[in-house]
SELUMPA-636989 format. One record per residue: x, y, z of N, C-alpha, C in turn. Coordinates in pm, whole numbers, plus 50000, padded with zeros to 5 digits. Example, Ala and Ser with C-alpha at 12.3 -4.5 7.8 and 13.67 -1.06 7.14 Angstrom:
BEGIN
513194943150780512304955050780513204967050780 512854977550708513674989450714512905000350787 
END
This chain:
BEGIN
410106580814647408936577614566408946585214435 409596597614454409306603514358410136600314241 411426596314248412196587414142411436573314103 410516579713994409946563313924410916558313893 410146542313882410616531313790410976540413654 412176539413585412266546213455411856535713351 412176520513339412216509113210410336501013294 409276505813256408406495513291407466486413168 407336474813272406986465013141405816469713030 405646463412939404336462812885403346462712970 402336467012931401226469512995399946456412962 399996453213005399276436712929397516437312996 396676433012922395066432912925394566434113079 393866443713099393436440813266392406430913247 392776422513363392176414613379390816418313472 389056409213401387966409713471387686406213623 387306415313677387786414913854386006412113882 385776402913952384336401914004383926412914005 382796418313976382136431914000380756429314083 380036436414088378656437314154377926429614023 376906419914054375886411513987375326415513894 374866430913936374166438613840375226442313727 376206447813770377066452713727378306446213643 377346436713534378746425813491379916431913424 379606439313341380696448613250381486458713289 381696463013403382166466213473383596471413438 384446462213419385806462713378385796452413251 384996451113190385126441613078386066444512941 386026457112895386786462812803388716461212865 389466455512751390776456712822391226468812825 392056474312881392196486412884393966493412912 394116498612831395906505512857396096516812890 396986520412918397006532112999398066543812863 398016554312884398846561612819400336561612915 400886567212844402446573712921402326587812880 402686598212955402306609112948403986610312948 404356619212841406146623612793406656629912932 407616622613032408476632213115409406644613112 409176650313169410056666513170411766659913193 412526666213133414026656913130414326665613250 414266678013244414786687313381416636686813269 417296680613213418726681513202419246662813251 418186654213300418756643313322417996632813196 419166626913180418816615313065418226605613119 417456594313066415856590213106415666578912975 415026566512986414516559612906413016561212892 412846557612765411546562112740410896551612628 409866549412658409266539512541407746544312498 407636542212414405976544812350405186529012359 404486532512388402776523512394402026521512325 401586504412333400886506612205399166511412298 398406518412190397246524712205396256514612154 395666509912298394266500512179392826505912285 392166493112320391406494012414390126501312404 390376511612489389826522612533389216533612351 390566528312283390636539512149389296531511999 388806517012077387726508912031386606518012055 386326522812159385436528312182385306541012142 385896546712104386996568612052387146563411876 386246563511795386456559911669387266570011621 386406586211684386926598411608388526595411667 388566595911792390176599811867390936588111768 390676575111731391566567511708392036568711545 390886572311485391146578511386392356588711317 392356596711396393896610611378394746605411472 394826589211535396196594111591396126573811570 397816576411505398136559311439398696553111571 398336537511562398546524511668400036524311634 400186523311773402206524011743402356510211855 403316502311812403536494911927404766500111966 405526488912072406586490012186407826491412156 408476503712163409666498712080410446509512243 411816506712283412446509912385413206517912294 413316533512326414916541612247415476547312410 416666551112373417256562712442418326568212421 418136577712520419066589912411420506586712446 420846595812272422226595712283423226595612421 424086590412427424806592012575424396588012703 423016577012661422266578012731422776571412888 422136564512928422016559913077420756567713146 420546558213263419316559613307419556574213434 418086581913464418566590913538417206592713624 416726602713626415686603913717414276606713628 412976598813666411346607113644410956620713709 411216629913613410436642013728409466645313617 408676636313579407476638213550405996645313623 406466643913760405316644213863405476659113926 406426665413866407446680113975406466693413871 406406693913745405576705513725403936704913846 403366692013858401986698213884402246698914098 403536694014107403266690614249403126699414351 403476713814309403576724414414402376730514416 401366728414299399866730414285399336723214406 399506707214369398976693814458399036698914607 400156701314629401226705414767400276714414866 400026724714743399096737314825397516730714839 397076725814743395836718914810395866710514892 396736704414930396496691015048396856697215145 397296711315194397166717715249395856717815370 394656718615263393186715015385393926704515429 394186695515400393856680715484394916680015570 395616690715621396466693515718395926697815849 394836706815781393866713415894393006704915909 392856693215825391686684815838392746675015999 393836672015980394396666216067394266670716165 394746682516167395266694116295393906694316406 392616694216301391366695516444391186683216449 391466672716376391396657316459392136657016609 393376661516595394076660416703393986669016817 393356685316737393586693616846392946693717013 392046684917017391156681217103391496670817197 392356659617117392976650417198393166647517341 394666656117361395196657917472394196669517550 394356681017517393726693217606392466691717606 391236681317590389626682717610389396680617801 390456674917850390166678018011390286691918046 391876694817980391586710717986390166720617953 390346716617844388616729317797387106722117904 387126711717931386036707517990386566712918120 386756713618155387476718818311387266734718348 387916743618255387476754818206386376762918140 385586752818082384706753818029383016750418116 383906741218229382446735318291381756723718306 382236716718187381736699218197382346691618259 383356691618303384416683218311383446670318388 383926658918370383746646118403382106639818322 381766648218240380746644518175381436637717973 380756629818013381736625417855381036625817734 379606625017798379156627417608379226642817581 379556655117698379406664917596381186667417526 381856656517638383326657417582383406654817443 382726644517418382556637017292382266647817218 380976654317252380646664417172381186675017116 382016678317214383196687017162384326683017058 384476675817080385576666816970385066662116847 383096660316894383206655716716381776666016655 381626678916726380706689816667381456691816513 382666694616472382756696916356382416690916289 382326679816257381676664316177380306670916135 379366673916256378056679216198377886690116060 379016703716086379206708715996380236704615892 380706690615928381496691215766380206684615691 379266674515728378546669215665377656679315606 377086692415602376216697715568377786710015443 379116707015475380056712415397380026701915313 380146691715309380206677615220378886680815108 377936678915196376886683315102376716691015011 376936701615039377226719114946378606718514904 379586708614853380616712714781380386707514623 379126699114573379136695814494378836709014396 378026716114454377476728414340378466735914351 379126739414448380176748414451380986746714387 381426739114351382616729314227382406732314122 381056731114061380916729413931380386741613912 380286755814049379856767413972381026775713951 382516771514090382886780714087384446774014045 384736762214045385636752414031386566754314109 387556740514158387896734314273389046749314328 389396758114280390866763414298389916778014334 389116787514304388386794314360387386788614505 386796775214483386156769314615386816770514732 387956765314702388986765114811389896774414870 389996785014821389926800414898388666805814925 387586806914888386466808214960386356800515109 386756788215108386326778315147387426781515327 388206786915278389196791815421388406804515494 387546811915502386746819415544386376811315715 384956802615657384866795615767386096788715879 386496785415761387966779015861389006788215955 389126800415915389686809515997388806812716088 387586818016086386866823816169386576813116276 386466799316221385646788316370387106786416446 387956787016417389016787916489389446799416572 389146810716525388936822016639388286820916723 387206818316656385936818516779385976805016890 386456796016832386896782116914387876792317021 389206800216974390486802417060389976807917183 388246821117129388416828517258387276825017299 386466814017316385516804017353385556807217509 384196815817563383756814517718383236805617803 382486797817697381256789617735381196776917603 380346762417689380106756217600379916760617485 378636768717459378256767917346379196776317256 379916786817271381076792417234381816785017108 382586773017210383036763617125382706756017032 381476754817067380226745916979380216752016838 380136761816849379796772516753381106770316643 382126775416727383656777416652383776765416561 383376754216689384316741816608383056738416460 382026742316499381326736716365381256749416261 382066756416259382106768416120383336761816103 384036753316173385526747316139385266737316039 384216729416053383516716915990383156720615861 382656730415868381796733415731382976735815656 384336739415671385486745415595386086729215566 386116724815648386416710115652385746698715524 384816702515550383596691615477383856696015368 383746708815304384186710515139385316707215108 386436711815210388096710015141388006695215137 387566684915214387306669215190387406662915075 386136671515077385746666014914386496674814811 386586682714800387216689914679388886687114627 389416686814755390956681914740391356672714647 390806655414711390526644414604390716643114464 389266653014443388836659814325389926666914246 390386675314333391516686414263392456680014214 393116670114316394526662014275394306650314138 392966642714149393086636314038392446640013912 392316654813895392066663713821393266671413750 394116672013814395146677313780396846668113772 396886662213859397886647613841398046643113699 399186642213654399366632713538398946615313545 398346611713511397586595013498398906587513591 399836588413527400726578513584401356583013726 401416595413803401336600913863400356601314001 398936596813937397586601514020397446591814184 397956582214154397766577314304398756579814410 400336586014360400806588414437401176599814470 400496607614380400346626014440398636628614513 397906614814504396836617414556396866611714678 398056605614751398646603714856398606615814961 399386621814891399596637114955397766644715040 396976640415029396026639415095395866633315251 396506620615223396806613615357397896618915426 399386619215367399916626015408399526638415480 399076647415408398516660715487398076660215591 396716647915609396066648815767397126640715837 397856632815844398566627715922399746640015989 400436649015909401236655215971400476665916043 399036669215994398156680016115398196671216218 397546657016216397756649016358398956647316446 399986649916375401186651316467401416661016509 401186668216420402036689716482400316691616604 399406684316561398816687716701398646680316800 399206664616775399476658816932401046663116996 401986665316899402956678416973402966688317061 401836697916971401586707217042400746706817159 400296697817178399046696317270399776687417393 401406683717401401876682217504402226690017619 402106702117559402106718517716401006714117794 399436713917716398656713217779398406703617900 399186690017930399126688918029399646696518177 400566700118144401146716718256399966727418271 400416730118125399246746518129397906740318107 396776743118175395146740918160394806755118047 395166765818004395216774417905395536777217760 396556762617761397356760517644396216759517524 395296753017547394776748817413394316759417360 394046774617398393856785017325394846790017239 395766788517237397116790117217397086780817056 396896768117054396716758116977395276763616879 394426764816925393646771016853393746782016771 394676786316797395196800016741395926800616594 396686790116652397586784716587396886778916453 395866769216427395086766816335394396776316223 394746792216278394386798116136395656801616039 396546796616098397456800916000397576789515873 397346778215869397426770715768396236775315641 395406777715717394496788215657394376800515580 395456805815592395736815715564396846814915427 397566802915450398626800715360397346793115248 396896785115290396016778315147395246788815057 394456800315093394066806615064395206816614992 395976818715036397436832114935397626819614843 397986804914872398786799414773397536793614657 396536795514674395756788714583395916798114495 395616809414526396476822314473396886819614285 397806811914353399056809214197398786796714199 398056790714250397716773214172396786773714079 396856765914003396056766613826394616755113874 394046760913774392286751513815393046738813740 391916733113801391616721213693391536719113523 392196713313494392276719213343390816710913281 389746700413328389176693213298387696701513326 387496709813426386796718913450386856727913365 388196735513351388076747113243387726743113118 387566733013071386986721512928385576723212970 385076721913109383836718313062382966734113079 384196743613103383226757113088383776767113013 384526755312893384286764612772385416771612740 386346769212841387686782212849388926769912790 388946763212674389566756012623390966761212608 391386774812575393006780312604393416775412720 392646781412816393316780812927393646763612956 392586754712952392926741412943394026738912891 393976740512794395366739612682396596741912756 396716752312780397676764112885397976753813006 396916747813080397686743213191398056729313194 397506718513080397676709913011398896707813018 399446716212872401076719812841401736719312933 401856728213031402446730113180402746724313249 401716712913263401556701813408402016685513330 401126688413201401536674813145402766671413042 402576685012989404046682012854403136682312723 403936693412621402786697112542402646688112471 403196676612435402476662112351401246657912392 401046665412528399476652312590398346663912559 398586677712484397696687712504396216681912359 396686678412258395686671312176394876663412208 395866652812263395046639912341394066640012409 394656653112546393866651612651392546656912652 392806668312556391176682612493390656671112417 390946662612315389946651912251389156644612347 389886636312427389026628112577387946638012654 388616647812662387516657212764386546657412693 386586664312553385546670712463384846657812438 384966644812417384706635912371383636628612493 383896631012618383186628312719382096634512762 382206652212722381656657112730380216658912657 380856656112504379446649912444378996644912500 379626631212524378466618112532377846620412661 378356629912755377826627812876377156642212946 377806651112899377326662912926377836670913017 377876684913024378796688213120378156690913250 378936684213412378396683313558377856700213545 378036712013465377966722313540376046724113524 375266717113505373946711113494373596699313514 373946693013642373916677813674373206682613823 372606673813857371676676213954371456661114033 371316663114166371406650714283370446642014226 369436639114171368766626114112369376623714033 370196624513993371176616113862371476605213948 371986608814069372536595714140372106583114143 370716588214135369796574614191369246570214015 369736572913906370046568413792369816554613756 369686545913711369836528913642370896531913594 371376516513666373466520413656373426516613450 372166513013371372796511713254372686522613174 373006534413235373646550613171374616549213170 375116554913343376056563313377376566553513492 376096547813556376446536613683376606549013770 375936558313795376466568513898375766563314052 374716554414018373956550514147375016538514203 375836533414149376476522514189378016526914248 378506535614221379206539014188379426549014363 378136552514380378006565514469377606553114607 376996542514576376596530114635378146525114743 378896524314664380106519814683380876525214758 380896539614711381916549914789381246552914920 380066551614938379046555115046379566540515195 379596528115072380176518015213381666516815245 382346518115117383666519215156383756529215299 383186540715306383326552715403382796545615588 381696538915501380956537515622381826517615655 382646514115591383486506915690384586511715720 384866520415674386136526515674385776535215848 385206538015868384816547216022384406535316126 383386526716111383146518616227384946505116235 385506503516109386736498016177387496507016236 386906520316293387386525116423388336533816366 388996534716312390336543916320390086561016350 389466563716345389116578016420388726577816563 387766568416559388036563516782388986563816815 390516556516751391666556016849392566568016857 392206576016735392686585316728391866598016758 391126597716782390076613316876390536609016991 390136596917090390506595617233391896587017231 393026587017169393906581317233394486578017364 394586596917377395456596117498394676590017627 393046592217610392436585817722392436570217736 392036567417580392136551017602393796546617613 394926547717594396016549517653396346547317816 395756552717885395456554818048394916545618075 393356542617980392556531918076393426515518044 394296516217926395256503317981396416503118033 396706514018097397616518718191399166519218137 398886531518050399966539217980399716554818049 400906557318128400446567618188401156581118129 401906582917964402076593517906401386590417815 400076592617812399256591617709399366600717576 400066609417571400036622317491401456619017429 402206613617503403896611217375402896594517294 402576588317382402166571717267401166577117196 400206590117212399806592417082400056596317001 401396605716986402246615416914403746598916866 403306589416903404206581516875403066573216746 401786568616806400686565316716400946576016576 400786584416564400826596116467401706596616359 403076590916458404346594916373404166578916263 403786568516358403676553116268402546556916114 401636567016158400486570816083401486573915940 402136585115981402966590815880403806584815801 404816575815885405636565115803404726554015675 403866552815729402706542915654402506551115509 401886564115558401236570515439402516576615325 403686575915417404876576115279405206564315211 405066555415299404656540615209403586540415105 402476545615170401346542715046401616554014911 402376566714917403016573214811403736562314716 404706552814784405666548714710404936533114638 403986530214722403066514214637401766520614551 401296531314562400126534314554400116532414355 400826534914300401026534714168401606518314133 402486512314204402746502214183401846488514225 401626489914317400606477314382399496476014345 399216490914322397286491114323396856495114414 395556496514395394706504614511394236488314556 393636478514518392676470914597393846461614647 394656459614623396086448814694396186456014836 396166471214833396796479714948395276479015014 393826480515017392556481115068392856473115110 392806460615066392616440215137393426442315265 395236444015227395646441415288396046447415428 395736466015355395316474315507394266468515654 393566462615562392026457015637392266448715727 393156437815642393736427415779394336426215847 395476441715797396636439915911395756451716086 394816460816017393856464316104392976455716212 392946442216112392026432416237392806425416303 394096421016233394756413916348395506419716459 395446436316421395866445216530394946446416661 393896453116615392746452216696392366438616760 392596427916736392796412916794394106414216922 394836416416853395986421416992396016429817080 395836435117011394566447017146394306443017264 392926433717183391866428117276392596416617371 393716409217322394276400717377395096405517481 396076414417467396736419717568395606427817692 394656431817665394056436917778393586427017855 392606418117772391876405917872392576394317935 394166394617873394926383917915395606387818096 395456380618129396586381418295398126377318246 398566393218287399736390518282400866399718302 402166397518364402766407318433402506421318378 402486430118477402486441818429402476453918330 404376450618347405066456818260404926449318077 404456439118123404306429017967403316433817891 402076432717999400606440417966401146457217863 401676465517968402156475417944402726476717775 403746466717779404496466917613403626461917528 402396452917541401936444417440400966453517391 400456466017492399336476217457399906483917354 400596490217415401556498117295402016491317178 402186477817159402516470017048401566469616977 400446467617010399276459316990398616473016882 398496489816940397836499316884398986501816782 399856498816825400856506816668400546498716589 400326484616607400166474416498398686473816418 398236484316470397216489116418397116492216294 398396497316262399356508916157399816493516084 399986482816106400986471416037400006467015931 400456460615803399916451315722400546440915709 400376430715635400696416415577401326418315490 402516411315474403606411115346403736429015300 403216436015262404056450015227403536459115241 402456461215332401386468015371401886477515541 402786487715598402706487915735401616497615834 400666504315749399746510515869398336512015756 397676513715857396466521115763396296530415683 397646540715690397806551615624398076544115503 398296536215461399036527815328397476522115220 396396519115294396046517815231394086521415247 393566516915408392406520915403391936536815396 393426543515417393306556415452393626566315314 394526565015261394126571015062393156563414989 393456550015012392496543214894391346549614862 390596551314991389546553515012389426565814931 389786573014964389416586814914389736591214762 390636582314712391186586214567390796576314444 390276562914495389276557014392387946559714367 387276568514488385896569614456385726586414332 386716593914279387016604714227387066597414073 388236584314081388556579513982387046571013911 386696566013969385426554113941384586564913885 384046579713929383136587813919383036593613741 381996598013726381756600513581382316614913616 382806619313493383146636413456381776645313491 380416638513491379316648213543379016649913635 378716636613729378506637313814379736633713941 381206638313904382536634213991382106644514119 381746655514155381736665114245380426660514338 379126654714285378086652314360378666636014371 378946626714354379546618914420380036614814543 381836624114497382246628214578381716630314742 380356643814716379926649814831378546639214891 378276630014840377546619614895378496611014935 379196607414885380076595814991380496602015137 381356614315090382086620515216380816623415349 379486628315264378196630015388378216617615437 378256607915376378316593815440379456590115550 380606594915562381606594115597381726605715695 380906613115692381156619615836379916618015950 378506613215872377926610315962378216594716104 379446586715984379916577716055381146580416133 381426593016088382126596616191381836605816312 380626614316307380006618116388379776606716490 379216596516475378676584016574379776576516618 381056576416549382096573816677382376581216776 382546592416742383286603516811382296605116894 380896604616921380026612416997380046599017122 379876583017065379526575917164380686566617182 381676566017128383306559117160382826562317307 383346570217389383506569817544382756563917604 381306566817528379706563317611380116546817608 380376540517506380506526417495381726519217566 382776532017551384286521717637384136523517768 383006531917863382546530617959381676520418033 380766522417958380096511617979380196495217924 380786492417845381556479017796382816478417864 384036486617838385226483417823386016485717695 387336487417681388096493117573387396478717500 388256463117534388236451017447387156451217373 385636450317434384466448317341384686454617252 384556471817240384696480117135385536475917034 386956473417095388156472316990387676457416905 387266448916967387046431916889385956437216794 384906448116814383696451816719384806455516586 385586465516644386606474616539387426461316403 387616453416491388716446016454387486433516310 386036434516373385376424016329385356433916176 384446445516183384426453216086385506455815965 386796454816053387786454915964387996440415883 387826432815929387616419515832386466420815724 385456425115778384196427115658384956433215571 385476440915608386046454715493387006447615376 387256440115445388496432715334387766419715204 386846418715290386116410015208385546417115062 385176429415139383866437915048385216442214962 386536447514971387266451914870387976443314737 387576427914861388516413114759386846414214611 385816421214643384756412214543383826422714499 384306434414550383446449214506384536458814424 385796459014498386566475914443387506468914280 387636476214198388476472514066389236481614090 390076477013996391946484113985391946498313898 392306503613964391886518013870393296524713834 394346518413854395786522113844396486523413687 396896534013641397516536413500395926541013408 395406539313458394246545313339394006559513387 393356562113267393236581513288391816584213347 391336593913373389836592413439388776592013320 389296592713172388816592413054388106583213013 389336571313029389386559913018388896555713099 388316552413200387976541713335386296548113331 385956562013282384656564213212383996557113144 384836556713040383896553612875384016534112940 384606527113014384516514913018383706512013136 383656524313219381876523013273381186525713236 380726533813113379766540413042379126530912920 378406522712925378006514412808377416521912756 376796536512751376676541712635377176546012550 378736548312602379656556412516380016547312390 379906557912302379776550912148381106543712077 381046530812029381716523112014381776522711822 382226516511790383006519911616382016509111590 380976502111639379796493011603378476501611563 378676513011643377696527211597378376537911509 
END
């Protein structure tokens, strides 16, 4: 993935994508994207300049000091084509923040396999809603972490938040490891949540804050990526625990160390350079600008900030009724509208049900190593989300939403078919296991959810967001998104008990069709534009060369 396309075409008018009713203008302005100059590293590289229009209609001052160049292809002497490592200065920054969403994985899974264990040890055993409860208490505290990361952002910005932010996360994991009693755990796992719920939201934030434009969807990948490989290293690890009934302390243990590394490595990762603009520390912007982007984009990029900042003001005085705004400001009410349902279909088409209780629902269609087909589920997770690295810049975000959506319902359809159908055994047996990996499949170039309902989600609602209000956004969608994930996790069992796996999964599978609908006629293409740009063409106030 990381070897771009080096020769890409012209960039030709985006085209007007249905928007919301209210919302006609939406994407109405055409709009181009910059090319941000690649680092050669020593390898020779084609390179072309762009022409600048669009967006620069609206930037009288910006368009002013810097002349319309069109398309012309050079390359260098001796040339031939070689590698993009355009994306390699900011990635070891990126690297260390997606870090949370490793731990965000790691307690998805850690519960999995070993919750007979801790209920057993603990005292509940054969009671399932407090099983539930155990598996999805952190949710409670990420939502009230979701909540409180917006001020925290804009007081203390994303790269200080997030070593603060490992505190809780070490400690609920101790206290989870040496857990006596229910409430013990209760306790642990929701100081785990609250560490959770900010790194959520802030990560997002961080990566398409710091990502080069052309860059941003597939280093904002690395998010998905992250929780997917915590979901594996802890349905791995959580294969002792069927032997040992003790193991999962062990595993718990184990969870502060990622913790520990995010916090040293944030260390030497650079803020946000878009933050340090809006509090004033313009060197340092400058400074990490140069660094990450290549010092040609350091003019450009301080004009857009500063230029936004006027018109809009800086988030570090933005306050939660902005949200609820008349979208003909800022569209922040529409905007926050959006990211709020994307979340909340994104959880009832299930994909955290199959993955909190795998290994149980596994059993009840009579897979009796429930703990390798979930650690096999996991690994499909992963293959997907290196797919969505390598389309995420090329396809688009809403091509990869649609088509995640359907290859989700016609999975969940197979599902339901192989369970309710009569039929030999061992057939039953293969079609189950077919049926949940295909969970992970899409249509024509799409293969798991990791590809597309599972980044999309999280890295267009950052992009769509205004520079003021991007952090309280953010932390309203994600509250949205864990209270819907609280209500799987708590009543998944209560319902596959009393229904059956099929009902549930055909609900999962129906939802996931809605979802595809709502992305074909609600979500726009946010791919190659800068977060500058995809502003000022939601912003009908931003001042146009007619004023």
């Amino acid at each position: 993935m990381w070897a771009a396309n080096l020769l890409h075409r012209p960039l030709s008018p985006v085209p007007i994508i249905r928007p919301l009713q209210s919302y006609p203008k939406i994407f109405g302005y055409p709009l181009t994207k910059y090319k941000p100059k690649c680092r050669r590293f020593g390898y020779r590289f084609r390179s072309k300049k762009l022409e600048v229009s669009g967006v620069r209609e609206q930037l009288p001052e910006l368009d002013a000091q810097k002349p319309h160049t069109k398309e012309v292809k050079t390359e260098e002497e001796g040339g031939g084509e070689g590698f993009d490592l355009g994306w390699l200065p900011a990635f070891p920054h990126v690297l260390i923040a997606s870090m949370s969403n490793f731990l965000f994985g790691y307690h998805i899974g850690v519960m999995n396999g070993p919750i007979v264990s801790v209920a057993r040890e603990l005292g509940f055993e054969g009671n399932s809603f407090l099983e539930g409860l155990v598996v999805s208490i952190f949710i409670g505290g990420a939502f009230i972490g979701s909540l409180s990361s917006g001020l925290l952002v804009d007081k203390f910005g994303c790269r200080r938040t997030l070593q603060i932010d490992t505190i809780p996360l070490i400690l609920g994991a101790l206290i989870s490891a040496q857990a006596h009693s229910l409430d013990d755990i209760l306790w642990g796992r929701f100081l785990v949540g609250l560490g959770i719920g900010v790194n959520t939201v802030l990560v997002p934030i961080y990566i398409s804050e710091v990502a080069p434009t052309k860059y941003r969807g597939s280093l904002g990948t690395l998010c998905q990526i992250g929780t997917c490989l915590g979901i594996i290293v802890s349905l791995f690890l959580g294969i002792p625990s069927e032997d040992d009934p003790h193991w999962w302390r062990t595993m718990l243990y184990i969870a502060t160390i990622p913790g520990f590394i995010v916090s040293l490595g944030m260390q030497f990762a650079v803020e946000s350079p878009r933050w340090l603009c809006k509090a004033g520390k313009l060197n340092e912007a400058k400074a990490i600008i140069c660094k990450l982007w290549g010092e040609s984009e350091v003019d450009r990029a301080i004009e857009e900030f500063q230029a936004v900042i006027k018109n809009d003001g800086s988030d570090l005085d933005s306050n939660w009724l902005e949200l609820l705004e008349e979208p003909h400001s800022r569209g922040c009410c529409k905007v926050a509208l959006i990211g709020g349902t994307l979340f909340i279909l994104q959880q009832f088409a299930g994909i955290n049900g199959v993955l909190y209780f795998s290994s149980l629902t596994f059993q009840d269609v009579g897979i009796t190593s429930g703990a390798l087909a979930s650690l096999f589920v996991g690994v499909t997770n992963f293959a997907g989300a290196l797919c969505a690295l390598y389309l995420m810049d090329r396809q688009g975000r809403q091509r990869l939403l649609i088509g995640s959506y359907l290859g989700m319902a016609v999975s969940m359809f197979l599902i339901v078919y192989s369970i309710i159908s009569p039929m030999d055994e061992q057939l039953a047996h293969n079609l189950s296991i077919l049926g949940t990996l295909m969970l992970y499949l899409k249509q024509r170039y799409i293969l798991s959810f990791a590809i597309g309902a599972g980044p999309v989600t999280g890295i267009i609602i950052p992009e769509l967001s205004s520079t003021r209000t991007r952090g309280k956004i953010m932390g309203f969608s994600f509250s949205v998104h864990w209270v819907c994930n609280f209500m799987v996790g708590l009543f998944f069992l209560e319902l596959v008990d009393k229904l059956g796996v099929a009902p549930v999964y055909a609900g999962f599978g129906g939802v996931s069709l809605l979802s595809a609908i709502f992305a074909y006629y609600f979500i726009v293409e946010t791919k190659g534009r800068s977060l500058e740009e995809i502003e000022m063409s939601l912003n009908r106030n931003f001042p146009s060369r007619d004023q």
